[in-house]
C-alpha positions in Angstrom: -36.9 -16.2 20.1 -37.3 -12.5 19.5 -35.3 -11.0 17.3 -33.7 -7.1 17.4 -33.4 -5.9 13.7 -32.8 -2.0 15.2 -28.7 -2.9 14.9 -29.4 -3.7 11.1 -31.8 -1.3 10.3 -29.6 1.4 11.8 -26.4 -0.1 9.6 -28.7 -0.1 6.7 -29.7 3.9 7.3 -26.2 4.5 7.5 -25.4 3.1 4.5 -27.9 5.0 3.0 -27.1 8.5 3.9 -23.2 8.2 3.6 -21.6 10.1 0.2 -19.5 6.3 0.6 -22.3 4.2 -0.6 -24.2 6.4 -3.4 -21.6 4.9 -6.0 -22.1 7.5 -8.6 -18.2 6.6 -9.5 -16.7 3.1 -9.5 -14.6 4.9 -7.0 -17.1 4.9 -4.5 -17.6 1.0 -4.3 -16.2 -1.0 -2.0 -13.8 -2.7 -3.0 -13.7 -0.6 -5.9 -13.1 -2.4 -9.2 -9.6 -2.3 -9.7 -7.9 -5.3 -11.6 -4.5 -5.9 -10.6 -1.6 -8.2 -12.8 -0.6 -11.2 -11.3 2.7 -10.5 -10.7 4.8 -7.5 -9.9 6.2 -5.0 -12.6 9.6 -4.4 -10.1 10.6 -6.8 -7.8 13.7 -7.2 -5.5 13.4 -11.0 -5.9 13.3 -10.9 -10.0 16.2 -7.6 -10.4 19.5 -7.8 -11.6 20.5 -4.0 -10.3 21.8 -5.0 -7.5 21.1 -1.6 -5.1 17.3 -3.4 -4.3 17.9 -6.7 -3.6 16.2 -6.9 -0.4 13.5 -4.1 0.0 11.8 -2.6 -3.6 8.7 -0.7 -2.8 7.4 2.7 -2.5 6.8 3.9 -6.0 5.9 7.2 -7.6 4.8 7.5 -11.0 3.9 10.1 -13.5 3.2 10.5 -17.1 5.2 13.2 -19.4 6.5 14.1 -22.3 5.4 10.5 -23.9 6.1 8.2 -21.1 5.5 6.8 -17.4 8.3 7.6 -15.3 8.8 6.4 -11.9 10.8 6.7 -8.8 11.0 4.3 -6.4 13.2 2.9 -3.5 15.0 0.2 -2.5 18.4 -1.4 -0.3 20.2 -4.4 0.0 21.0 -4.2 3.4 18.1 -5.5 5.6 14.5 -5.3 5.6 14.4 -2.6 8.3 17.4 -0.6 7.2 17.2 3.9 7.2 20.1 3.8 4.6 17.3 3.5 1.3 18.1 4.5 -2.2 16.0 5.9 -5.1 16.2 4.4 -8.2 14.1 5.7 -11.5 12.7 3.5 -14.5 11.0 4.3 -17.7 7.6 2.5 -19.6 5.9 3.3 -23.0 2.4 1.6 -21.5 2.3 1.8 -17.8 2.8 -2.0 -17.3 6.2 -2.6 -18.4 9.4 -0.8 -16.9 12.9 -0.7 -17.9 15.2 0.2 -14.7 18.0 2.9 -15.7 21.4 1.4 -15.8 22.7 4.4 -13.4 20.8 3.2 -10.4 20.4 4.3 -7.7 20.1 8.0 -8.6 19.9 9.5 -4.9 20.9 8.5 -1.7 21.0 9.9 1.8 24.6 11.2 1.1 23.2 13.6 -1.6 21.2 15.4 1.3 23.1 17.7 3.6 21.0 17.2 6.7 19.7 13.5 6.7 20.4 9.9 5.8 17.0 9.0 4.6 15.5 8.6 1.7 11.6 8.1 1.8 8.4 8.5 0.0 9.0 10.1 -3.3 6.3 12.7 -4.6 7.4 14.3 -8.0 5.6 16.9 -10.3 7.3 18.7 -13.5 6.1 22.0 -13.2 5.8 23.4 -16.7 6.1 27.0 -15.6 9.5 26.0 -13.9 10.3 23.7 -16.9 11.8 21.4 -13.8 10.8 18.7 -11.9 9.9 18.8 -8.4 10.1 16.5 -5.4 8.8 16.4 -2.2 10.6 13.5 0.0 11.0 12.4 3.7 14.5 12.8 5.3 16.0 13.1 8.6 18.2 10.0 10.8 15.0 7.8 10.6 13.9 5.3 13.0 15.9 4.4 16.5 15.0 1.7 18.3 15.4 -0.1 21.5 16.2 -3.5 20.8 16.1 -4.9 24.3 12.6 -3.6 24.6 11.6 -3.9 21.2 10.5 0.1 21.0 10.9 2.8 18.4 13.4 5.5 21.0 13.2 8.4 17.9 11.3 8.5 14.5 13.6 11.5 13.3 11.7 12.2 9.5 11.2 15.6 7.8 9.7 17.2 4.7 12.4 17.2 2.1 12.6 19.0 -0.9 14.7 18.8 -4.2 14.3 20.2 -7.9 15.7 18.4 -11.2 16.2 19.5 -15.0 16.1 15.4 -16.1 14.5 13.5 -13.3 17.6 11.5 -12.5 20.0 14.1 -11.0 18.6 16.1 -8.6 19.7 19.3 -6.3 18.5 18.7 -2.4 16.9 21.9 -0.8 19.6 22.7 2.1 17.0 22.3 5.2 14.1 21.0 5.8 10.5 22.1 4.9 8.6 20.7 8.2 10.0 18.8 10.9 7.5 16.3 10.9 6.7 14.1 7.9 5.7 10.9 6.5 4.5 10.4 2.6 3.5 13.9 1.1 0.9 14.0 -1.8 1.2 17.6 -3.4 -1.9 19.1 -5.9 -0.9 22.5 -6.9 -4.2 24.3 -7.9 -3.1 27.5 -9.1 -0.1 29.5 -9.3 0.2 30.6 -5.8 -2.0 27.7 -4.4 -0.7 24.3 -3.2 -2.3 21.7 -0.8 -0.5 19.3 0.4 -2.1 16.0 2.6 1.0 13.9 4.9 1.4 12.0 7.8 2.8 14.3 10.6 3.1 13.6 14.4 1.1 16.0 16.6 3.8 16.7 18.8 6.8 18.1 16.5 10.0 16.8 19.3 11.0 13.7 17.1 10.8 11.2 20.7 7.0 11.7 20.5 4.5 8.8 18.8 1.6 9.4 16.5 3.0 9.4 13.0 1.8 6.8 11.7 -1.8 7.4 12.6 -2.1 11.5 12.0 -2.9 12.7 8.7 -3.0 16.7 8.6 -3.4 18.9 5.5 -1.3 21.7 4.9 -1.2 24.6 2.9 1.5 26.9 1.0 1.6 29.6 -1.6 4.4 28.6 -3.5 5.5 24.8 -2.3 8.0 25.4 0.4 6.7 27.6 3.6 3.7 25.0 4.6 1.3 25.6 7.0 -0.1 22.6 9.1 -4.0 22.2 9.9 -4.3 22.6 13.5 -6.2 18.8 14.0 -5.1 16.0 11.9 -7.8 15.5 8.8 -7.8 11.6 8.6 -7.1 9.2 12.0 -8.0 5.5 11.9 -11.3 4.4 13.0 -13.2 0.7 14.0 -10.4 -1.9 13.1 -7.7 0.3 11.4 -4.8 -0.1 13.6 -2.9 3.5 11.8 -3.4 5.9 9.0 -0.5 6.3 6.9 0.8 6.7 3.0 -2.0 9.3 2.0 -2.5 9.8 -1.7 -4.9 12.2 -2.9 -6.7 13.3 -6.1 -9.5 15.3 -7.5 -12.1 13.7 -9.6 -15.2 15.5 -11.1 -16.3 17.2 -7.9 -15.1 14.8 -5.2 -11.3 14.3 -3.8 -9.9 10.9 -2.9 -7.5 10.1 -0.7 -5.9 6.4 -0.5 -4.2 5.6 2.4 -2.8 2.6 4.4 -4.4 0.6 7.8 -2.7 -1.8 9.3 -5.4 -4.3 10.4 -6.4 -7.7 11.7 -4.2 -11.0 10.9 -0.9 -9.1 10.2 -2.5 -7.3 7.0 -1.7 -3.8 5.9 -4.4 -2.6 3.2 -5.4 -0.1 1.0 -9.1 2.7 2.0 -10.1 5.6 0.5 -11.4 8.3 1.6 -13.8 11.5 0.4 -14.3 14.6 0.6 -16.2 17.2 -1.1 -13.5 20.1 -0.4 -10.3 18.0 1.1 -10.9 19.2 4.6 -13.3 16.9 5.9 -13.6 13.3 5.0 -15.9 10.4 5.4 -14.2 7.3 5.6 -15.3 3.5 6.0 -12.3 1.7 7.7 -14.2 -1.5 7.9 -14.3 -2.7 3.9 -11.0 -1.2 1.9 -10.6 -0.1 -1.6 -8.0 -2.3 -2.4 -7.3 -5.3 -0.2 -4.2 -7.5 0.0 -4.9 -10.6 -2.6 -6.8 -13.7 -0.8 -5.0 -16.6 0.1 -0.7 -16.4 1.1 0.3 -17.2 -2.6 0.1 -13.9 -4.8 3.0 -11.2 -3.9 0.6 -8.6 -2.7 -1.3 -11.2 -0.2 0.0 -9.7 2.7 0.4 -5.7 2.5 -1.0 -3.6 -0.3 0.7 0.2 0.7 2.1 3.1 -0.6 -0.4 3.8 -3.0 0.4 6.1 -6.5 -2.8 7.3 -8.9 -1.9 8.3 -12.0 -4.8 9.2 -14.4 -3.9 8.1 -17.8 -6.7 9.2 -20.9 -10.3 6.6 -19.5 -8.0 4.3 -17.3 -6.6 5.1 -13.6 -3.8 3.3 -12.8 -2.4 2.5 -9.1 1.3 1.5 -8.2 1.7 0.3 -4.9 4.0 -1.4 -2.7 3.9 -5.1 -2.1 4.8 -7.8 0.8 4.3 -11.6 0.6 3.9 -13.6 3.5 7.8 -15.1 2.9 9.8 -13.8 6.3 13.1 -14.7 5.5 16.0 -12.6 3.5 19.7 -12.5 2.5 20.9 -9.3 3.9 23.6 -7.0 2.9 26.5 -9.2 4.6 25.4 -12.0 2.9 23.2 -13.8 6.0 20.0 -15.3 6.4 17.7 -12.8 8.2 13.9 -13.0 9.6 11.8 -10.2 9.6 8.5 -11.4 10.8 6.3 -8.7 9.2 7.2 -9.4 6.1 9.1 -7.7 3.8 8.6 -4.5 1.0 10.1 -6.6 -1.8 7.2 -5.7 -4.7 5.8 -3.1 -6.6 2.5 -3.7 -8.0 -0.2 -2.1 -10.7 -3.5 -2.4 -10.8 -6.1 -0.5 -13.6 -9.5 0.9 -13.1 -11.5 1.8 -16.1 -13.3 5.2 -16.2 -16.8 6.5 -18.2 -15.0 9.4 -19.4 
């Protein structure tokens, strides 16, 4: 039986000539070599705060002033619920977090214009001598239950400023009227890009938000200016394109991001680019796959992915579902949400040359 090696030849070529596969970084293998704790650093099922009891996920972390500090959300009310709250905890090394006793430190009733509280980016800005967030707000998700279908996916860019990290003054309107997860590099004084999952169509009935990535553009971190095509859209197997998280390395940017894929999964890719426009991406092997096996916390989804760049290490905080379906909700019942639920926050560390 003759046999056609052109198919193989022409993966192998591909290979070959992709930026992907030159793996001049460990951040260019696939899966890159990330090793990840065996159990969460914050979980709703281990807490004793008792705001997250059901859904604890979505962190974002940075290092100042001696210490990781991180912001992260969370409810007690059901697995699916738009009322979230933000909580904030302190570590000396990264790895081990302390939850502050005033939790939860923002919630949709701090914001004049929404109820939502979603995807956390923060910065201190050491010209401003202030931290700076950039959040998702709006009325959140409505759904059809008869039919099963999302009716409205209300969700804007949010924006509020802070002298301590923990209280924090809400910008009065909106930003953009479209937005899921921003990731913020400010480059110069009067130079910010900005990378975030935004629906084409800007009426909040329409679809696509979960599988657009645009980049946008501002000169001071509030006016923002949208790319006219999205920059990142799944490809092959990746069912969406969400939770982008960029950074610049040497000469290359990054950008992590979400996929739901086959069997139920939701994992971790990353993308490159050699300006931050225009990416190459491999949506068939991921940078960070959920754990093997149904055991481990993060076997199901690995999402919401945070890179924090600390002296020759990179460490990544990321959200977390096992494959456990059932919940206590806010009343006190057993509840069932088939997906899963966002009940961990994990680490992982990558070692660096330099």
């Amino acid at each position: 039986m003759a046999i056609n090696f052109r198919p193989v030849i022409s993966l192998l070529l591909a290979a070959v000539a992709s930026p992907l596969f030159a793996e001049d970084s460990p951040l260019d293998q696939r899966p890159q070599p990330w090793v990840r704790r065996s159990e969460p650093i914050l979980s709703a099922r281990t807490t004793k705060q008792e705001w997250c009891r059901v859904v604890c996920y979505s962190p974002h972390v940075i290092f100042h002033d001696g210490r990781f500090r991180m912001w992260y959300l969370g409810t007690s009310e059901s697995s699916r619920s738009n009322d979230m709250l933000m909580g904030y905890a302190e570590s000396v090394d990264g790895l081990r977090w302390t939850e502050h006793p005033g939790n939860p430190i923002l919630s949709g009733k701090d914001i004049p214009w929404g109820r939502l509280v979603q995807t956390p980016f923060v910065k201190f800005d050491e010209a401003r001598g202030e931290y700076r967030m950039w959040f998702v707000s709006g009325d959140g998700v409505t759904k059809d239950e008869a039919r099963k279908k999302i009716t409205r996916n209300d969700q804007k860019l949010a924006y509020a400023t802070s002298q301590d990290g923990i209280k924090w003054k809400v910008h009065p309107k909106p930003l953009y009227p479209s937005g899921r997860s921003p990731s913020v590099i400010q480059l110069a004084e009067n130079q910010y890009r900005m990378w975030m999952g935004s629906q084409p169509d800007r009426n909040p009935m329409a679809d696509g938000l979960y599988q657009n990535i645009y980049e946008f553009s501002s000169p001071d971190g509030f006016a923002w200016k949208r790319s006219e095509k999205p920059v990142l859209q799944p490809r092959g197997p990746a069912k969406s394109t969400v939770y982008p998280f960029v950074i610049r390395e040497g000469k290359s940017w990054y950008m992590w991001h979400g996929c739901h894929v086959d069997g139920g999964r939701f994992e971790l890719f990353c993308a490159k680019s050699s300006d931050g426009t225009h990416w190459d991406v491999d949506h068939t092997r991921p940078a960070f796959a959920a754990r093997e096996g149904k055991v481990g916390f993060d076997s199901k989804y690995t999402s919401t992915p945070c890179i924090v760049r600390h002296k020759n290490r990179l460490l990544m905080y990321y959200s977390a579902r096992d494959w456990q379906t059932e919940y206590v909700d806010g009343d006190g019942k057993k509840q069932r949400d088939g997906a899963g639920v966002y009940s961990h926050i994990g680490v992982a560390e990558l070692k660096l040359a330099n």
